[in-house]
C-alpha positions as CSV (number, residue, x, y, z in Angstrom):
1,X,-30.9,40.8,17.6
2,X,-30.4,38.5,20.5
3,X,-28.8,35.2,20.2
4,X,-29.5,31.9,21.4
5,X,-26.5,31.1,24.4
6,X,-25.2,28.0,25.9
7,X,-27.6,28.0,29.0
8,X,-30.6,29.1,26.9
9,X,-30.1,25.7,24.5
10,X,-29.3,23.6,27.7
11,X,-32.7,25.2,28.6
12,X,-34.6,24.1,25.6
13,X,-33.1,21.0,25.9
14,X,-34.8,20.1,29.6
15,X,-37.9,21.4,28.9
16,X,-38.5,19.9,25.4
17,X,-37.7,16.9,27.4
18,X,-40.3,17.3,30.3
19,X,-42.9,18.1,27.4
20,X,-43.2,21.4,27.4
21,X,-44.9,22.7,23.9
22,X,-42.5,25.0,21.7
23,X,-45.0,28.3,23.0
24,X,-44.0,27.6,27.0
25,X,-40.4,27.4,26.2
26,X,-40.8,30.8,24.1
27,X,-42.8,32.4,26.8
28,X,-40.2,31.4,29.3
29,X,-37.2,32.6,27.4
30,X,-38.8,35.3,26.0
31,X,-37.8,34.7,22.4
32,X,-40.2,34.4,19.3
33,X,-41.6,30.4,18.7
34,X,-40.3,30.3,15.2
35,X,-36.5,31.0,17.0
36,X,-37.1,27.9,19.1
37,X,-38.7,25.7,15.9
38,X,-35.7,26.6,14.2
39,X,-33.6,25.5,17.5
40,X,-35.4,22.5,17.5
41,X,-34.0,21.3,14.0
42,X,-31.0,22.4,14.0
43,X,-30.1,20.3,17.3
44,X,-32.6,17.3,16.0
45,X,-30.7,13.9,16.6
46,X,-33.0,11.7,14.3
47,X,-34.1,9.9,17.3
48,X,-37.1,10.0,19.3
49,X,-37.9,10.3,23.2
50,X,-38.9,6.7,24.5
51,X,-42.6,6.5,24.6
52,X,-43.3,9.7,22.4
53,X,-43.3,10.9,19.1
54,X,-40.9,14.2,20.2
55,X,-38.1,14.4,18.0
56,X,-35.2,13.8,20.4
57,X,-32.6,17.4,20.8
58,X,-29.3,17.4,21.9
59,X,-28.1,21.2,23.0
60,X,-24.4,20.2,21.8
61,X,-25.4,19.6,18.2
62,X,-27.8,22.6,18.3
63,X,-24.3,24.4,19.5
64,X,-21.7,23.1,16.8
65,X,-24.5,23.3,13.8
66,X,-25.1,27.0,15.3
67,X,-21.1,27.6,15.0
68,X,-20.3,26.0,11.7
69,X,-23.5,28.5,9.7
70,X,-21.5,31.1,11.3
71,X,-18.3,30.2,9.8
72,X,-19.7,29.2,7.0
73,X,-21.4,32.7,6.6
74,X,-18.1,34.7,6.5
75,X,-17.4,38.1,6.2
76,X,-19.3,39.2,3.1
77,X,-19.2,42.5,1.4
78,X,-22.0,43.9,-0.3
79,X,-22.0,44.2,-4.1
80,X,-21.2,47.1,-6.3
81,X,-23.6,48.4,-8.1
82,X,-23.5,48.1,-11.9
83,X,-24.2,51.3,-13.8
């Protein structure tokens, strides 16, 4: 499974911002829509771009929100089984 890098968020940031729909910017960096939905939230500011209704998306959010589900996550080890 690939991941989402630094250039590909900075990426999604410009061409959100130039109005690209969510299926260009898949098409372009070849990973599914839902991946860049998902993007798309997680680096929402809770603005919006002057003279649109686009949520606005700031790649350095996207980044440290992207980070902190990973720490979060942890290490986990699966379960025993109870007999």
């Amino acid at each position: 499974m690939r991941e989402l890098s630094r250039a590909n968020r900075d990426r999604i940031s410009e061409m959100w911002r130039a109005g690209h729909s969510v299926r260009e910017i898949s098409y372009e960096l070849r990973f599914a829509a839902e991946t860049i939905y998902a993007e798309l939230r997680r680096g929402a500011t809770g603005d919006f771009y002057p003279n649109t209704y686009r949520p606005a998306y700031d790649p350095d959010i996207g980044e440290r929100v992207y980070l902190e589900n990973i720490r979060r996550k942890g290490n986990r080890t699966p379960r025993k089984k109870q007999a």
